[in-house]
C-alpha angles and dihedrals in degrees: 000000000000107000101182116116090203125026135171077267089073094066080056099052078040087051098046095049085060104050097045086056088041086057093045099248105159127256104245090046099048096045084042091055095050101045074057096057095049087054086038090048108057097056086059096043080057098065130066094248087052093047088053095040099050086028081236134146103217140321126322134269110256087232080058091046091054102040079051099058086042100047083050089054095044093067089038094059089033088057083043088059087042 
């Protein structure tokens, strides 16, 4: 299990947010779709495939999971005020 609130994965979800404002998607949907991908995520974290392909050992915390949609939400709404 990955027990880290915070990870280098967290300048990615910031990253994302960003973009997806930069490129005019708009904000329910984004914050919709990553909210997705974290549900999405820890099945696959769960299985062997998605252990190799992240280089995790397991699932994330739900504190992770969270800091993860609002940090995602933080650069989109910083690229909205650019």
């Amino acid at each position: 299990m990955e027990r880290h609130w915070v990870d280098w994965w967290t300048f990615v979800h910031f990253s994302s947010g960003f973009v997806a404002s930069s490129y005019g998607v708009k904000e329910p949907v984004a914050v919709a779709a990553a909210v997705l991908y974290e549900l999405v995520e820890q099945p696959f974290l769960r299985s062997q495939a998605g252990k190799n392909f992240f280089g995790a050992s397991g699932p994330e915390v739900i504190p992770n999971q969270v800091i993860d949609v609002l940090v995602f939400w933080a650069g989109y709404r910083i690229a909205v005020k650019q």
